[in-house]
TIDRENKE-437889 format. One record per residue (C-alpha): x, y, z. Coordinates in steps of 0.001 Angstrom, whole numbers, plus 524288, in hexadecimal, padded with zeros to 5 digits. Layout:
# residues N
ATOM   east  north     up
ATOM      X      Y      Z
...
//
This chain:
# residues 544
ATOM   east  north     up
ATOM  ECC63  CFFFF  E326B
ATOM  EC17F  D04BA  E3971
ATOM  EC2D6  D11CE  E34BF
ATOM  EC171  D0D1E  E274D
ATOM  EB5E4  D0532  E2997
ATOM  EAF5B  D1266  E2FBD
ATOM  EB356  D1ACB  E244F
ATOM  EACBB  D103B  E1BD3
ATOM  EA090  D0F10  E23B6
ATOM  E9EBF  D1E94  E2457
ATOM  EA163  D1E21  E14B6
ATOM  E9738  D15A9  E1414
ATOM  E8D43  D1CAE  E1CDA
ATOM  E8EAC  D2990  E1598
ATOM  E8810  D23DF  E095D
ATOM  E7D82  D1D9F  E1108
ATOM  E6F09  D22C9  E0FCE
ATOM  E7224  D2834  E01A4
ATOM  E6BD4  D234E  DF48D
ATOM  E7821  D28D0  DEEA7
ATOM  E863D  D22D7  DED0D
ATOM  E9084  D2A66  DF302
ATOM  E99A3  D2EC8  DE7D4
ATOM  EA81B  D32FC  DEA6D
ATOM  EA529  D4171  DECD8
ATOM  EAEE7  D4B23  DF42B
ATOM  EAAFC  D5729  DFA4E
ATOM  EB0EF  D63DC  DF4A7
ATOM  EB698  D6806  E02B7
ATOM  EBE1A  D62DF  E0CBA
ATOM  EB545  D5773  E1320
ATOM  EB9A7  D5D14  E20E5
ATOM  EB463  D6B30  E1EE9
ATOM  EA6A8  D6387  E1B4A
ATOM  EA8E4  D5BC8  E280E
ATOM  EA9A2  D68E2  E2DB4
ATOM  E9E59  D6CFC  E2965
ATOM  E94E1  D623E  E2BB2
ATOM  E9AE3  D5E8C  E3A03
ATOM  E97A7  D6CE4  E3D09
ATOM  E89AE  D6BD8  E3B2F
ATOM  E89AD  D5D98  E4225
ATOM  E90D3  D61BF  E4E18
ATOM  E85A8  D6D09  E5092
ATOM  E7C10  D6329  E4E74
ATOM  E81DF  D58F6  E570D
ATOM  E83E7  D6366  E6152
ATOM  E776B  D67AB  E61BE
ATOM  E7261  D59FE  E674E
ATOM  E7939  D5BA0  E7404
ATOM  E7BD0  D6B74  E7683
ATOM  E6D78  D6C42  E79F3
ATOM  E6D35  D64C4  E84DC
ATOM  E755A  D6BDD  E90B6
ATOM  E6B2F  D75F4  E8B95
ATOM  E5F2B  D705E  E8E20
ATOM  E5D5F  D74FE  E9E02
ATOM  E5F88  D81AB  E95EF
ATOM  E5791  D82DA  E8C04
ATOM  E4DD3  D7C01  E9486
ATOM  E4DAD  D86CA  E9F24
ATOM  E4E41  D9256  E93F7
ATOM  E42BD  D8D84  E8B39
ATOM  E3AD5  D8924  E98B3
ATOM  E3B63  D7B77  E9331
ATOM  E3C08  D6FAD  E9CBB
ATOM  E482E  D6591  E9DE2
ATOM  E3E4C  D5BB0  E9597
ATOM  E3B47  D64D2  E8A7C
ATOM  E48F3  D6A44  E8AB8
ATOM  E4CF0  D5E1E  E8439
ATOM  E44CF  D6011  E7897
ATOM  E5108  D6878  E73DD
ATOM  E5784  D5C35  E7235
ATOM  E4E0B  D4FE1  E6DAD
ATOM  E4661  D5AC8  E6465
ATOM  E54D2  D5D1C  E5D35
ATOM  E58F5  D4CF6  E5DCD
ATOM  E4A12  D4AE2  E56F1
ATOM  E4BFD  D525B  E4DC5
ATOM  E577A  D4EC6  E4A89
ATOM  E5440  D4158  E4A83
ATOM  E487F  D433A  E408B
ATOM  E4FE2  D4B06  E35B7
ATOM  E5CB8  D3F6D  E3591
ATOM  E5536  D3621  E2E03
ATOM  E5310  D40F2  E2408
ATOM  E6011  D44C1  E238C
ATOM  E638C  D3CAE  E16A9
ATOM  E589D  D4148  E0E2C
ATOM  E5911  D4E1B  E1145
ATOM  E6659  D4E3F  E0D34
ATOM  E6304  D4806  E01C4
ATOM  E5912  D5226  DFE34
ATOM  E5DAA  D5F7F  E00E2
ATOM  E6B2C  D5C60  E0046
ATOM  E7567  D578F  E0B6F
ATOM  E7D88  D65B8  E0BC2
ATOM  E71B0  D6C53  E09BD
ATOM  E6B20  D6501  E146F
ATOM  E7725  D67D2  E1D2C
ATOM  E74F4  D74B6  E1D9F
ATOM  E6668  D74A8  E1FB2
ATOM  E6778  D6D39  E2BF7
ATOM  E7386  D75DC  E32E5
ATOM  E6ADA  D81F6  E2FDA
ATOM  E5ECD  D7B08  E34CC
ATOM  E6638  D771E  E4141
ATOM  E6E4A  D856D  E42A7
ATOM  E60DB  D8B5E  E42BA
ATOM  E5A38  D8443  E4A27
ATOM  E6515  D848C  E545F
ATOM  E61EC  D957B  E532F
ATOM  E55C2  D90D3  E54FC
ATOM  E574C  D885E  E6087
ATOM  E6045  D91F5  E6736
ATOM  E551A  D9E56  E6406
ATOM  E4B76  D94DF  E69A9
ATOM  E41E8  D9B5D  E7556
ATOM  E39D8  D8E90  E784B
ATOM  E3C74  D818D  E7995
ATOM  E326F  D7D31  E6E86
ATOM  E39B5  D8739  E65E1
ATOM  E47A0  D81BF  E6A8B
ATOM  E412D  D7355  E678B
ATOM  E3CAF  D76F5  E59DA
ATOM  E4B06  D7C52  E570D
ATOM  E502C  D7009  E5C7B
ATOM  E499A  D670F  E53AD
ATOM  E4D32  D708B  E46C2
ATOM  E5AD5  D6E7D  E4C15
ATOM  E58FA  D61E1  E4D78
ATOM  E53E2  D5FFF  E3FE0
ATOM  E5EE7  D65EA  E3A1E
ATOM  E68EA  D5F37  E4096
ATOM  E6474  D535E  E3D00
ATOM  E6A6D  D507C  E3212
ATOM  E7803  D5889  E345C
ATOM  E7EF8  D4BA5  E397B
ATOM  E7AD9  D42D6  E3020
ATOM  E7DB9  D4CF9  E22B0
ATOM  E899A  D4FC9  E29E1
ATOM  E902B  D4138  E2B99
ATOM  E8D23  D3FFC  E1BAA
ATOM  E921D  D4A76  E16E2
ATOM  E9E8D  D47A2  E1F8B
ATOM  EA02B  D3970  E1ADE
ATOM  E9E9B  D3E54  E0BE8
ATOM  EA55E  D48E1  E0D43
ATOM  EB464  D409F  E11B8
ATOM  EBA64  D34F2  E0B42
ATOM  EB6E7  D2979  E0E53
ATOM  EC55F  D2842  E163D
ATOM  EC218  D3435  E1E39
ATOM  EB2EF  D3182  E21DC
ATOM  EB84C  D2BB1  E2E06
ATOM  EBE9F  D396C  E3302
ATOM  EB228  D4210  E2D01
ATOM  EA9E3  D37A5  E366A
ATOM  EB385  D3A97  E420F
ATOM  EB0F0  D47C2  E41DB
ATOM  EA2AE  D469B  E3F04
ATOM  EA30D  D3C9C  E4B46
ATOM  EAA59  D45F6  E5353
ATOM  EA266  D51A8  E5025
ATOM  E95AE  D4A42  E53BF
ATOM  E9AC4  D4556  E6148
ATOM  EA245  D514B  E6562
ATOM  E9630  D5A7E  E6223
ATOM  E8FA4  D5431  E6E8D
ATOM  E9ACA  D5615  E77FE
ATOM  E998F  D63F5  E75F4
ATOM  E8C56  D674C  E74CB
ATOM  E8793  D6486  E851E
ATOM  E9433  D6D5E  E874A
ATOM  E92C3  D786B  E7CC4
ATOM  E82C8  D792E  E7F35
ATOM  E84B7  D7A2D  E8CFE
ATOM  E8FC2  D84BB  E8B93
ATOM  E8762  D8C10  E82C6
ATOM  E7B9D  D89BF  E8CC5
ATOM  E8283  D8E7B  E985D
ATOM  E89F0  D9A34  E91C3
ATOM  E80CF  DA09E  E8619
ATOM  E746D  D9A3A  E85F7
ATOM  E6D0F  D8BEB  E808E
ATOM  E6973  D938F  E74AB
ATOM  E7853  D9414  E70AA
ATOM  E77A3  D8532  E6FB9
ATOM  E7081  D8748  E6361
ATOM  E7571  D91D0  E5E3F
ATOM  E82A6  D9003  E5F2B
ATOM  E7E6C  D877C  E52F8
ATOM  E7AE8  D9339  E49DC
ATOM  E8924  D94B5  E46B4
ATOM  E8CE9  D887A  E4592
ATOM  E81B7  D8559  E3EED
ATOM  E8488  D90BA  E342C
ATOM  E922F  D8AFF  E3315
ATOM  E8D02  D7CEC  E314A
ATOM  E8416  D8283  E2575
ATOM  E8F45  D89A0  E1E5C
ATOM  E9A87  D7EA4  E1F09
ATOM  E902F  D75D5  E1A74
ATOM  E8BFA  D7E14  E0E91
ATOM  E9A5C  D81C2  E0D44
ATOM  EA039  D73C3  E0C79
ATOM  E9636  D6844  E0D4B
ATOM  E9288  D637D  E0019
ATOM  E89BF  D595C  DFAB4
ATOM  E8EF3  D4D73  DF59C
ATOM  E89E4  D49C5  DE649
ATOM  E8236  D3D3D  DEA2D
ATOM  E7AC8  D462A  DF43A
ATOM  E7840  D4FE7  DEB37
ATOM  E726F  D48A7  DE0D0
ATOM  E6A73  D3E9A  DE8E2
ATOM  E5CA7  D3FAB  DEA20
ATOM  E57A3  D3F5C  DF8BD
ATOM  E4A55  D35D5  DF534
ATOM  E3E20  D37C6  DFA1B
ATOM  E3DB7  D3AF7  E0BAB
ATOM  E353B  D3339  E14A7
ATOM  E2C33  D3E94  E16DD
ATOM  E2228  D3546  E1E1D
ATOM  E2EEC  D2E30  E26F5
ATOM  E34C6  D3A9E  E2A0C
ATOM  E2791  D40CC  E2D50
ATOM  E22FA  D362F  E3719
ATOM  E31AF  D336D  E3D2D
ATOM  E308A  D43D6  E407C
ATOM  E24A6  D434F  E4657
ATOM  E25D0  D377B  E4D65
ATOM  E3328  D3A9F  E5493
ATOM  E3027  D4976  E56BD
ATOM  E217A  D449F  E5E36
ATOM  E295F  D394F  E6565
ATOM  E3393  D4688  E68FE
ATOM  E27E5  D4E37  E6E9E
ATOM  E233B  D4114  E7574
ATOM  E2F58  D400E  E7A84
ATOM  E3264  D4FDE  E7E5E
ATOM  E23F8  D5324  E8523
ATOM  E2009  D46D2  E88D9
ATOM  E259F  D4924  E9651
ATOM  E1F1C  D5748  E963C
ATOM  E11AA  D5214  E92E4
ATOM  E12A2  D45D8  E9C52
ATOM  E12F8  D3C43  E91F8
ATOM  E067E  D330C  E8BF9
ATOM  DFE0F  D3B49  E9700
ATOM  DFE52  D46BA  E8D39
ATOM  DF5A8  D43FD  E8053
ATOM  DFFD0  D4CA3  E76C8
ATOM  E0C88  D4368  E7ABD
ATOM  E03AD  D373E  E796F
ATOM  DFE74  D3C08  E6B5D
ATOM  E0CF5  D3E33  E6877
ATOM  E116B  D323B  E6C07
ATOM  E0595  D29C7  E644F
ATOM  E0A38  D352A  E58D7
ATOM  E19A6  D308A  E596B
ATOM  E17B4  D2474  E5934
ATOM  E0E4B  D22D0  E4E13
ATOM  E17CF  D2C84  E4639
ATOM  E2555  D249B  E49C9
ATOM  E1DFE  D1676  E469C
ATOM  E1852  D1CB8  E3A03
ATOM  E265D  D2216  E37D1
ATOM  E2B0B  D1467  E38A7
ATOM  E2053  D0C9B  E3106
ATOM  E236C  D195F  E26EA
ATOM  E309E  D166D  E24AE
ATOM  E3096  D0750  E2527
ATOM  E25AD  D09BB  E18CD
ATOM  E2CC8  D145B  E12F6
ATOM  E3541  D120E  E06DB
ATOM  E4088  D1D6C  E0810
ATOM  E3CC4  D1F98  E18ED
ATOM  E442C  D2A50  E1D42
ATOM  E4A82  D20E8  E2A04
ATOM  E49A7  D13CA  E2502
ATOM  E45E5  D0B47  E3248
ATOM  E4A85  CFEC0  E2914
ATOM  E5640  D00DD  E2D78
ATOM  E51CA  CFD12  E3B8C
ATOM  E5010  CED83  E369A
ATOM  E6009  CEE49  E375F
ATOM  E61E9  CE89A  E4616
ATOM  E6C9B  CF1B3  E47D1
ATOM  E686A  CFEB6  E4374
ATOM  E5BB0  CFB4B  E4B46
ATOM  E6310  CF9CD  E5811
ATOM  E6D1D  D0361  E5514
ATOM  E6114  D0D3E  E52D3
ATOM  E5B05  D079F  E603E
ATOM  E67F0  D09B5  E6735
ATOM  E6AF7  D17E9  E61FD
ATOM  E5D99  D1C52  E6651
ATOM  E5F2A  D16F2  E727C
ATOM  E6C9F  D1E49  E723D
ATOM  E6659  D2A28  E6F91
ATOM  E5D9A  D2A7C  E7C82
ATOM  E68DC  D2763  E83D9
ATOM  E72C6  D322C  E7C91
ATOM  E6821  D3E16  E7C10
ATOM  E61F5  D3919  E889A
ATOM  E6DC2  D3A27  E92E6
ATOM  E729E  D460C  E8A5C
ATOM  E66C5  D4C5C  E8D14
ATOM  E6504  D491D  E9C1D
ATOM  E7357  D4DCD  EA080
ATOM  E72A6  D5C86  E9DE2
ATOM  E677A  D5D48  EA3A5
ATOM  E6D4D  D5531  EB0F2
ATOM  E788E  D5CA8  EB1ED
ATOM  E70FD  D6AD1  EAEBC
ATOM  E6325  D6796  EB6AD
ATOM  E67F2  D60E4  EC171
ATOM  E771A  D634E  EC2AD
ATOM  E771B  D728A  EBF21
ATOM  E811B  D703A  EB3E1
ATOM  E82F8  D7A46  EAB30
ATOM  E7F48  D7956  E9D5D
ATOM  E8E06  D77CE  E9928
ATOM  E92D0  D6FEE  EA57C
ATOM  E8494  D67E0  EA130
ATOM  E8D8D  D66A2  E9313
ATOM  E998C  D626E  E9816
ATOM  E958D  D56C3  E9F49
ATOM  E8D97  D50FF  E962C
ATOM  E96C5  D5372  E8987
ATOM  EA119  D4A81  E8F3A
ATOM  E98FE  D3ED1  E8555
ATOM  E9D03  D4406  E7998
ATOM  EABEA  D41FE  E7D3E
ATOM  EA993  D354B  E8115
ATOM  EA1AB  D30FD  E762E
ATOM  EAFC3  D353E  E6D68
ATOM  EB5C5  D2DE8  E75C0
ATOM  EAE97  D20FE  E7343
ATOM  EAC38  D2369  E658A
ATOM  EB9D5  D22EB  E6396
ATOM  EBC2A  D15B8  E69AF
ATOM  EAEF1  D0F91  E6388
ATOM  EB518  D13BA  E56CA
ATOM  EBEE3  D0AD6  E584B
ATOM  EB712  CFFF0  E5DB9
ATOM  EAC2B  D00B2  E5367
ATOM  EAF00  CF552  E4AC0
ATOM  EB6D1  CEC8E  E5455
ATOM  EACB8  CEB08  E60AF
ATOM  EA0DA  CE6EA  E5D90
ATOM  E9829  CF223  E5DD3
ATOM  E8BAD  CED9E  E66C7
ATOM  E9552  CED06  E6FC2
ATOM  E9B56  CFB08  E7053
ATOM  E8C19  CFF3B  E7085
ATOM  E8A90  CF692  E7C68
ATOM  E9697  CFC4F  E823B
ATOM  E9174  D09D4  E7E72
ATOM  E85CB  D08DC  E84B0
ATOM  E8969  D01C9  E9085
ATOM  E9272  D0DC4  E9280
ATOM  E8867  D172F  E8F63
ATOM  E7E06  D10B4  E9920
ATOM  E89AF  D1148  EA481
ATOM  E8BDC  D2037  EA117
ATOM  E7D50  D23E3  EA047
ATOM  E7BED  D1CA2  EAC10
ATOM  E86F7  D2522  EB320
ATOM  E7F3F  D30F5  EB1A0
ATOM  E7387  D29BD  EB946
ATOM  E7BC2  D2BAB  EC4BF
ATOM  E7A9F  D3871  EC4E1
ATOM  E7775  D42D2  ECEF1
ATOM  E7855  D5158  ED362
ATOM  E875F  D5033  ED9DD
ATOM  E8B96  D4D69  ECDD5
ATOM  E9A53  D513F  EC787
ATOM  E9C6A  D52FF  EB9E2
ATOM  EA318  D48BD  EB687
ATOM  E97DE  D403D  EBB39
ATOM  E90FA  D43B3  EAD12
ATOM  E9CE8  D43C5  EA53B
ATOM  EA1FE  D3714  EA68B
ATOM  E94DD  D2FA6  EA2D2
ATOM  E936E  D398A  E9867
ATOM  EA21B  D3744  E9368
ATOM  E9DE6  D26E4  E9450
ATOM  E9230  D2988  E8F35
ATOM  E9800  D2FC9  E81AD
ATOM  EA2FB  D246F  E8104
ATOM  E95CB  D1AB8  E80DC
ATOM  E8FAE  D21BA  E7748
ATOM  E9B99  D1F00  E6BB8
ATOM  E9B0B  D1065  E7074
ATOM  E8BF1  D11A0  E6BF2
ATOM  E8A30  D197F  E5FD9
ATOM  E95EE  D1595  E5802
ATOM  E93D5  D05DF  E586F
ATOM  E85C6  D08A8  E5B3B
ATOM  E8489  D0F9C  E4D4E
ATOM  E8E38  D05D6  E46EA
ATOM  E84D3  CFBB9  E4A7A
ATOM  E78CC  D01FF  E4705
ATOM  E7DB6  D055F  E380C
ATOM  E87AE  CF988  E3792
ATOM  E7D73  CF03A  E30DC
ATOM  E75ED  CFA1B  E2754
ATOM  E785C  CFC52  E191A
ATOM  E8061  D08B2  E159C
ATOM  E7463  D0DAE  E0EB0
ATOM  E6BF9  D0C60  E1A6B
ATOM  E75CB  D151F  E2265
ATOM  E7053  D2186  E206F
ATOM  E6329  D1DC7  E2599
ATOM  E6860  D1521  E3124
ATOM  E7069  D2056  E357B
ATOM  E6250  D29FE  E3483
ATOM  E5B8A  D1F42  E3C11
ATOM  E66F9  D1E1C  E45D2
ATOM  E685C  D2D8D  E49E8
ATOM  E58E8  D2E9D  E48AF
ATOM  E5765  D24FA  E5420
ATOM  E6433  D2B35  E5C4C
ATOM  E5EDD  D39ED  E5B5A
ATOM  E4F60  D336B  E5F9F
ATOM  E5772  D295B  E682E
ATOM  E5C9D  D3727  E6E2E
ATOM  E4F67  D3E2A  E6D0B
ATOM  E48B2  D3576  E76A2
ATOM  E53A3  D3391  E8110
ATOM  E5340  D42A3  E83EB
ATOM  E443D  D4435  E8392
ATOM  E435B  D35A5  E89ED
ATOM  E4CB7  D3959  E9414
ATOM  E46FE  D480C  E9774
ATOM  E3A41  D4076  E9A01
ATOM  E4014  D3682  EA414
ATOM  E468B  D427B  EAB2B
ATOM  E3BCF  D48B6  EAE63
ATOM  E3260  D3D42  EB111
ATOM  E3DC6  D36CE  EB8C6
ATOM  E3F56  D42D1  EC081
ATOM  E2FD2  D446D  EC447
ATOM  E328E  D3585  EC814
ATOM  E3EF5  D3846  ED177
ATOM  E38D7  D44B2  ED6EA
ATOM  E2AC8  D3BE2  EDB8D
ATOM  E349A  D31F8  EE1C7
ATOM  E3B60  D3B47  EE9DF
ATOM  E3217  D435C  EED11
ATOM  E2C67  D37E6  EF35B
ATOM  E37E3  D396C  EFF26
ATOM  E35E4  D47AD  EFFDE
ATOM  E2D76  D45E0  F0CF6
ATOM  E2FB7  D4A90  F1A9B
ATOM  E3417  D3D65  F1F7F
ATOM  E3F76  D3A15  F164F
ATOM  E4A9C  D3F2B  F1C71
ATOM  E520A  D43C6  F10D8
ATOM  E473D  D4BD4  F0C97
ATOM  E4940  D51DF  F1AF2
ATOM  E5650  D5346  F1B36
ATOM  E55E0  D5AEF  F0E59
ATOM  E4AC4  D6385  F1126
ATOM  E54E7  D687B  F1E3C
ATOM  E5EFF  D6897  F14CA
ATOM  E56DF  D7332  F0C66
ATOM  E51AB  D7B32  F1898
ATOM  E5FBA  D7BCF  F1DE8
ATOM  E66C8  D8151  F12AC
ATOM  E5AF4  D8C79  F1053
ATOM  E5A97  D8E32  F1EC6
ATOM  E6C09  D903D  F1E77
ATOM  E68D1  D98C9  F128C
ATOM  E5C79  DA117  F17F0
ATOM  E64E1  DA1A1  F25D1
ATOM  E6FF7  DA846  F1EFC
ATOM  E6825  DB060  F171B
ATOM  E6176  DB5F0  F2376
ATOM  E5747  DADEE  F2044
ATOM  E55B9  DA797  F2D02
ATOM  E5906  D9B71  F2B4A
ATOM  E4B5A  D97DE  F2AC5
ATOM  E4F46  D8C21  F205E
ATOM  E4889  D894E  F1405
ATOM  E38E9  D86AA  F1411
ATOM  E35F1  D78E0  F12DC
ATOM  E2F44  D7BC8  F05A2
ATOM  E3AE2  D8128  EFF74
ATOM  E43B6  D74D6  F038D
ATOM  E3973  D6D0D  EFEEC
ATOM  E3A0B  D7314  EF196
ATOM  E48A5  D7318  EF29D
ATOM  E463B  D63F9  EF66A
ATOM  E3D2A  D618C  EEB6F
ATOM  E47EF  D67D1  EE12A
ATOM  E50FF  D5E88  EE535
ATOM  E4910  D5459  EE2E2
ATOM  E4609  D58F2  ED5B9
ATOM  E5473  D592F  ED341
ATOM  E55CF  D4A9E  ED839
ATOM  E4B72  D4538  ECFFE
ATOM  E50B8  D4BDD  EC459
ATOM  E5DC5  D45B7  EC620
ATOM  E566E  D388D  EC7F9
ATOM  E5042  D37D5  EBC8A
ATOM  E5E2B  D3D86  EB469
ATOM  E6224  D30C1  EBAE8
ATOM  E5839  D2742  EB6F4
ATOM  E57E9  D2D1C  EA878
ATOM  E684E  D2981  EA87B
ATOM  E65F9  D1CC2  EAD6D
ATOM  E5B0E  D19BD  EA137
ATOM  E6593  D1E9F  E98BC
ATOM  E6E27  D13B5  E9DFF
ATOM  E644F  D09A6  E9C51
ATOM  E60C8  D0D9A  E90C6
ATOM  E6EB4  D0CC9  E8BED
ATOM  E708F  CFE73  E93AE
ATOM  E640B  CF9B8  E89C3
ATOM  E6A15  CFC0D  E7DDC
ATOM  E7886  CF49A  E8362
ATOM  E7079  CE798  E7DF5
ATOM  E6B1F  CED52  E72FB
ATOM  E77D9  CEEAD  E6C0B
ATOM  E784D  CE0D1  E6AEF
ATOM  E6DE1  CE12E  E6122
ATOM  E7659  CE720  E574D
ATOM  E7B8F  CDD5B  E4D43
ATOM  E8B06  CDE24  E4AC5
ATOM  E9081  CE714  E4212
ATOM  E9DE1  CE6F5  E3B6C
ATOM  EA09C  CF5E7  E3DD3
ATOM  EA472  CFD0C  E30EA
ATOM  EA9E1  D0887  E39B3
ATOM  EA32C  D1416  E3C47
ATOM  E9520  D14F5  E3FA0
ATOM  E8C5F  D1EDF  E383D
ATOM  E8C8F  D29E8  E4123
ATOM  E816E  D2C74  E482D
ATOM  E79E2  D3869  E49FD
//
């Protein structure tokens, strides 16, 4: 029964967001060669959100890029991204869905030449947010063409596979980037997209087709003004975000000009579209009580997903010595357990009330997130995979009821642009947790470091102790050297003091940036009350 009601509801989605009826239309080739084709496009895309980041000590220490602006690889792709979704459905409309298709996968394929060709990291960053801009729109093109493209009776298997493909892209991609990292280069992170990119563009031209009601419809007039001030304010709020840090916040007079300049261009972007007749993200939709705390909710998600998925690798490869693919390993364990989950939420959606598997899910998520706050630098293994394998189990008990919820009370024709709003807020959601969270490192760490240097004195004993500890093993070394056992000069075991203190204050403030996570996620356990109860249809429109 449940399987019927989710064939229905995703029957219903596809249609939603169109002026135009769907009309009983077949494609001329086998619907599973077209799935084919558009999940190979996807699956780079999806990839590319998590291969990057067992890179970043990497591409960090080739460009001559600190651990801060090394993160700019990802939140410069997830903004971009972000920006061009709402789009996605006009510009369909307008040049075309198939013809659309392939624009983006050759936008993305060369950008990811050029990202891989790239010699600075302001060149890199530029690729990134072409890439960015034309992957955009890959997932969302590619779930309607799948649900048009199969009988209503077999939308339910094409959204399997499209479910599959989107979660098992992201259990491969910390493992295959850091393979690639340790054995060729970082650079064949991107480019290993050029042929599978080239593929993607000829299956597509090959086999996707454009339905009649898409071909004839006319794509109306685009919120030039909306689009305009929603770029500008999220890309400003992005550089806020990225060099605030660098410049040392409101003391310097550019981040304070940028801030005053986001915010007047995200509240005009607001008052814009609440005015506007066709807006191009209609923020009505927010006076539904459950979209607006779904939205809340998913964005809070976000910081917590990108956030921890950006501060592991660079734990494990700063402070632990992991290698980029061991880096991979441990933190790819999620994905497996988010498959795991989403197959027993699947069966639960519809019979347990779904504010409750959310406040399962994130109670769960807060307990694993608060696991890796325990942390330290005698660590095995299996100390990161198990949170990380708990962590992806939370994660289906959140976004499956969590976007049932969300879309469970709005109109079918109101779909299309609830679903924009919905992966807008996750990819900004996501934007902010990395740059949010590579801020708090490095302030916590000047923190930690000022507390302990405080005990660094001649008096405190362990200070003593360790200071011997140093002379002794240079003065072993040195002796059988036929050095003369002279020991090590008290200013280099101070310096070799002072570095581990650096490394203890860095693994501090990895700590305390685990532990907000877990708060964070313990905040929105009472927020899921807020939702109203829905009557699940079955399957949730799948989120981006």
């Amino acid at each position: 029964m449940s399987a019927a009601r989710a064939r229905g509801d995703l029957s219903r989605g596809a249609g939603s967001g169109r002026p135009a009826p769907i009309q009983a239309w077949t494609p001329s080739v086998n619907p599973w060669i077209i799935a084919a084709s558009v999940m190979l496009a996807t699956f780079m895309e999806v990839l590319d959100t998590s291969v990057a980041n067992v890179a970043l000590p990497h591409i960090s220490g080739n460009l001559s890029a600190t651990t801060d602006e090394s993160t700019w690889v990802l939140t410069s792709y997830l903004v971009s991204n972000a920006i061009i979704l709402p789009a996605t459905n006009w510009l369909s409309r307008y040049f075309g869905r198939k013809r659309f298709l392939i624009t983006c996968i050759i936008i993305f394929t060369l950008a990811s030449a050029l990202c891989g060709a790239a010699t600075s990291l302001s060149m890199l960053i530029f690729a990134r947010v072409l890439q960015g801009a034309g992957g955009g729109a890959l997932q969302p093109i590619a779930q309607s063409v799948l649900l048009e493209s199969f009988p209503p009776e077999k939308r339910g298997q094409a959204m399997a596979v499209f479910g599959l493909g989107i979660v098992v892209a992201p259990i491969i991609g910390p493992t295959l980037g850091g393979w690639i990292t340790d054995n060729y280069s970082w650079r064949w992170i991107f480019y290993i997209n050029v042929p599978v990119g080239a593929l993607a563009v000829f299956m597509a031209n090959a086999f996707v087709e454009d339905p009649p009601y898409i071909r004839d419809q006319r794509p109306g007039r685009i919120d030039y003004v909306g689009f305009g001030l929603m770029a500008v304010g999220l890309a400003t709020l992005q550089l806020v975000l990225d060099k605030g840090q660098e410049e040392d916040w409101f003391s310097s007079p550019f981040i304070t000009w940028a801030v005053v300049f986001a915010v007047v261009a995200l509240v005009a972007f607001v008052v814009w579209e609440l005015r506007s007749k066709e807006p191009i993200v209609n923020l009505r939709i927010l006076k539904n009580r459950n979209f607006a705390v779904g939205t809340l909710l998913i964005t809070l998600m976000g910081v917590v997903l990108y956030g921890s998925i950006a501060l592991l690798p660079l734990f494990l490869q700063t402070l632990m010595g992991y290698p980029a693919t061991a880096s991979g390993m441990a933190v790819s364990p999620r994905g497996f357990g988010s498959i795991l989950s989403m197959l027993v939420v699947g069966r639960l959606v519809g019979r347990v009330d779904g504010r409750y598997l959310i406040m399962f899910g994130f109670t769960v998520l807060a307990f694993s997130t608060y696991m890796l706050a325990g942390l330290n630098l005698d660590i095995a293994m299996s100390n990161v995979v198990w949170p990380n394998i708990i962590s992806g189990c939370a994660m289906g008990f959140i976004f499956v009821p969590l976007t049932t919820m969300a879309m469970g009370t709005l109109p079918n024709e109101q779909m299309g642009n609830a679903s924009g709003v919905y992966n807008l807020m996750r990819n900004t959601g996501g934007s902010i947790g990395i740059a949010a969270m590579s801020t708090l490192l490095s302030r916590g760490a000047q923190v930690h470091q000022a507390a302990i240097a405080t005990h660094l004195t001649p008096y405190d004993p362990a200070f003593q102790q360790r200071m011997q500890q140093f002379k002794g093993a240079a003065g072993v070394i040195g002796g059988g050297l036929g050095g003369g056992g002279g020991g090590m000069p008290p200013p280099q075991a101070l310096a070799s003091v002072y570095g581990t203190v650096l490394r203890q204050a860095m693994v501090l403030s990895f700590l305390d940036n685990f532990r907000l996570l877990a708060f964070l996620c313990l905040l929105c356990i009472p927020a899921a009350l807020l939702f109203k109860r829905v009557r699940s249809k079955g399957g949730p429109v799948a989120a981006h």
